[in-house]
C-alpha positions as a printed Julia matrix, in Angstrom:
209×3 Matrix{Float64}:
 -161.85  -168.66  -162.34
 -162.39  -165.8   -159.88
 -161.2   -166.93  -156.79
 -163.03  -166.13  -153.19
 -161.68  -165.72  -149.85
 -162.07  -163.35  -146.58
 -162.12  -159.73  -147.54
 -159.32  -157.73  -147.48
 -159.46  -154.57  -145.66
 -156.28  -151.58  -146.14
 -153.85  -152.04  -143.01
 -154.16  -148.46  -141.94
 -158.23  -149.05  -141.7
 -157.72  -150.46  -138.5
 -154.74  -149.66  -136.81
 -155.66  -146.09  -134.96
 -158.45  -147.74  -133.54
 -156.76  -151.1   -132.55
 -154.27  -148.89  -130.6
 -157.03  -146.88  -129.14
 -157.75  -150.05  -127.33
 -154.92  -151.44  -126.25
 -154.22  -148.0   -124.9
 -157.47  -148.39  -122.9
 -156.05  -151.72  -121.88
 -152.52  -150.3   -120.82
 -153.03  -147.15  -119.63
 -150.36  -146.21  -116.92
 -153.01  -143.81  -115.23
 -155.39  -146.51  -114.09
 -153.41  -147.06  -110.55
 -155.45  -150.21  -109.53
 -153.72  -152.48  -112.3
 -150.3   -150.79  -112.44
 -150.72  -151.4   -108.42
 -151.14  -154.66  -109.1
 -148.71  -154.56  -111.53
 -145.65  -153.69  -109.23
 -146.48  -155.98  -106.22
 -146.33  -159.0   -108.48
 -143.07  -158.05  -110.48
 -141.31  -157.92  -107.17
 -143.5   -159.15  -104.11
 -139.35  -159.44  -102.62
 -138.39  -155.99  -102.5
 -141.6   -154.08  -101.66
 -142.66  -154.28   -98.01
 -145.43  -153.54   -95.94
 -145.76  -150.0    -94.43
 -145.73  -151.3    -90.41
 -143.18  -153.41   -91.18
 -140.61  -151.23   -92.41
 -138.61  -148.42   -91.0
 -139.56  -145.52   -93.5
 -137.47  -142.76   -92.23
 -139.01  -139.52   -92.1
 -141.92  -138.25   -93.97
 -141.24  -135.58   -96.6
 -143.71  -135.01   -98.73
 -147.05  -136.66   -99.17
 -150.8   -136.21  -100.62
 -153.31  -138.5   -102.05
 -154.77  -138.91  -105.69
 -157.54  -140.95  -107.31
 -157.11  -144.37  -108.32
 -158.47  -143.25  -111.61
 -159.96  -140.19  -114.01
 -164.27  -140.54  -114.26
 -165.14  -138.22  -117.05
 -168.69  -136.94  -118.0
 -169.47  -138.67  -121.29
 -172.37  -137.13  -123.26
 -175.39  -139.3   -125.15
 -172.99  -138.7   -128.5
 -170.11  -139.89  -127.18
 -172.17  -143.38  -125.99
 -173.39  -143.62  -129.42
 -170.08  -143.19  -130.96
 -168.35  -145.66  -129.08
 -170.96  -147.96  -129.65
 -170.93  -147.71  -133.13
 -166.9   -148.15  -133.25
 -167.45  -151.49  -131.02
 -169.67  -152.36  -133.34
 -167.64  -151.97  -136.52
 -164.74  -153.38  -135.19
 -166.57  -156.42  -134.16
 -168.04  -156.79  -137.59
 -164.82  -156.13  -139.14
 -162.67  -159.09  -137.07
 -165.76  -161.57  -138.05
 -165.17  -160.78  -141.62
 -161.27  -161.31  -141.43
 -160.96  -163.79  -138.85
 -159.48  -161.3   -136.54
 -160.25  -163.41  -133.41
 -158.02  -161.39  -131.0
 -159.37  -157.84  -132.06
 -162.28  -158.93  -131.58
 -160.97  -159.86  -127.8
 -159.61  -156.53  -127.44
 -162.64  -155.36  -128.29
 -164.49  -156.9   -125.88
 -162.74  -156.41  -123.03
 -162.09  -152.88  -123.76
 -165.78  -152.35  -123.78
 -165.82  -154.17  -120.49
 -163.45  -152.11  -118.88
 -165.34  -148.92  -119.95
 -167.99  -150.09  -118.49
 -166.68  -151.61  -115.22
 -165.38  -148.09  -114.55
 -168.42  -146.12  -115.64
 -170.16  -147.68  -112.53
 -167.36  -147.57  -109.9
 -166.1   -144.37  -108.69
 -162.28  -143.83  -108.29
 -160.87  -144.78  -104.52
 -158.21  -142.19  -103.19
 -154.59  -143.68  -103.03
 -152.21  -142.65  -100.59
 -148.67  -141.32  -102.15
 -146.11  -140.43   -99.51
 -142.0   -139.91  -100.37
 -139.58  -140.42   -97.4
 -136.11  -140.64   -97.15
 -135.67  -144.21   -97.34
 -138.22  -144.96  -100.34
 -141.82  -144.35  -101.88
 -145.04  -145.62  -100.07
 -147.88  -145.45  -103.06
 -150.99  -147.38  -100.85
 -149.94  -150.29   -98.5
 -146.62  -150.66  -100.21
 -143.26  -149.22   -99.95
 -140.64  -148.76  -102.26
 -137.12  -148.39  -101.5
 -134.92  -146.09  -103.8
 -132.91  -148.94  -104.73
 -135.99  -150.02  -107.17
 -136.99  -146.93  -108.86
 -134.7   -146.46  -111.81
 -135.99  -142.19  -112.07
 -138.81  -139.92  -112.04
 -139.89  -137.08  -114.47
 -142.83  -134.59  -113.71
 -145.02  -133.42  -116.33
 -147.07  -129.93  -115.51
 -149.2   -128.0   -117.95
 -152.37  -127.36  -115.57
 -155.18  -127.41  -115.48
 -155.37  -130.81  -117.42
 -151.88  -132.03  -117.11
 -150.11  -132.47  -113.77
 -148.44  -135.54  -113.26
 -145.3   -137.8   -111.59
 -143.66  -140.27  -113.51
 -142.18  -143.03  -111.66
 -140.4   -145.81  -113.75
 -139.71  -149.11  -111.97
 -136.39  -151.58  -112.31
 -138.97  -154.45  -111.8
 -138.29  -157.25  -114.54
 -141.68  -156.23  -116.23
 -140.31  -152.49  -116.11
 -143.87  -150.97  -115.3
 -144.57  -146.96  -115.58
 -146.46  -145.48  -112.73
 -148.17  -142.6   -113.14
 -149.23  -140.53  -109.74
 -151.72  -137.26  -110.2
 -150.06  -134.2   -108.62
 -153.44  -132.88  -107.48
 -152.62  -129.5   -105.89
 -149.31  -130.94  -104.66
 -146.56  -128.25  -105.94
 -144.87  -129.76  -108.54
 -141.4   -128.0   -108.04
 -141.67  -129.18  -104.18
 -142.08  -132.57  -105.26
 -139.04  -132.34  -107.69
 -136.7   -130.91  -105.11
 -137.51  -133.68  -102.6
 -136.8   -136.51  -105.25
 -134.14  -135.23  -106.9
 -132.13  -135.73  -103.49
 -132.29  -139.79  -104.19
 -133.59  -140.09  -107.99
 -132.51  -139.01  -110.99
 -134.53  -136.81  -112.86
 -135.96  -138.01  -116.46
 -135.11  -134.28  -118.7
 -136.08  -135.89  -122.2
 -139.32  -136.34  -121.47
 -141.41  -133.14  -121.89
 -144.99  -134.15  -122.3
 -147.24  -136.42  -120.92
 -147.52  -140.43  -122.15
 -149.55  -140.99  -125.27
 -151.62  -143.55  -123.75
 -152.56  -140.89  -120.54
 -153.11  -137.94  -123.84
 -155.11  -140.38  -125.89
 -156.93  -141.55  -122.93
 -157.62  -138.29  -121.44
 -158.98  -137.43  -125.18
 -161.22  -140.48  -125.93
 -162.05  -140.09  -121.78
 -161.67  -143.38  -121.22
């Protein structure tokens, strides 16, 4: 007796995709939530600017909160027909949280595609990091790494010793990236094994989401 059941699909059908959008989920370079992010993990530590003494200004500039590419009518269609797929595909195996993913990936797309990007302030001192209302003592930034390969690559890597360990990600701009390294390098250590960007920031940047 033939027996019946949900389809069965090969493992590797989905899983580029399914990482495409958790990437779009987790991106580091999408400041607002990794802002968010770092004032939860340790609302203790982190202080407000006028409340603290910062010491003196070194270095500072200001980047967007996050990238808005221009997306042609293919690239619509294409990611429409993906969304599409994938939410045919989690019907048909029960799939109930790719099919979440899904969703709120495509909501997230589109939240962005109608806001534009608010500038964030980024200043280093010699007491801590200020990144928008909040400040950052040394104390809770395990080290830093700076990633340059312009014009599409030019970032600072900050990596937290929150409990949730987030990865912040801060746009260099036209800030000189060997300035910036000298001033940190007096009170963090420098990350030398990594030598190219995040894959979530590469794939992101690639998909331009």
């Amino acid at each position: 007796m033939r027996r019946t059941g949900r389809p069965k699909f090969p493992r590797h059908f989905t899983r580029p995709y399914l990482y495409c959008y958790i990437a779009i989920l987790l991106k580091s370079n999408l400041a607002g939530f990794n802002l968010t992010v770092l004032k939860m993990s340790n609302q203790e530590n982190t202080t407000k600017s006028e409340d603290f003494n910062k010491g003196k200004l070194l270095l500072s500039w200001s980047f967007p909160e996050f990238t808005k590419y221009e997306r042609s009518k293919r690239w619509y269609i294409t990611a429409s027909a993906i969304t599409i797929l994938f939410l045919f595909y989690s019907v048909f195996t029960f799939n109930f949280l790719l099919a979440v993913i899904v969703v709120m990936a495509a909501m997230i797309v589109l939240m962005r595609e109608k806001a534009d990007p608010r500038d964030i302030s980024f200043s280093i001192t010699e007491r801590g990091i200020e990144i928008g209302e909040k400040f950052y003592p040394y104390r809770d930034i395990k080290r830093f790494s700076i990633i340059y390969e312009p014009p599409n690559v030019k970032v600072l890597y900050l990596e937290f010793k929150f409990k949730m360990k987030p990865r912040f990600s801060v746009q260099l701009e036209n800030q000189n990236p060997n300035e910036a390294r000298k001033v940190l390098k007096e009170y963090l250590d420098e990350d030398l094994d990594r030598e190219s960007e995040s894959v979530s920031d590469a794939l992101g940047r690639w998909l331009k989401i």
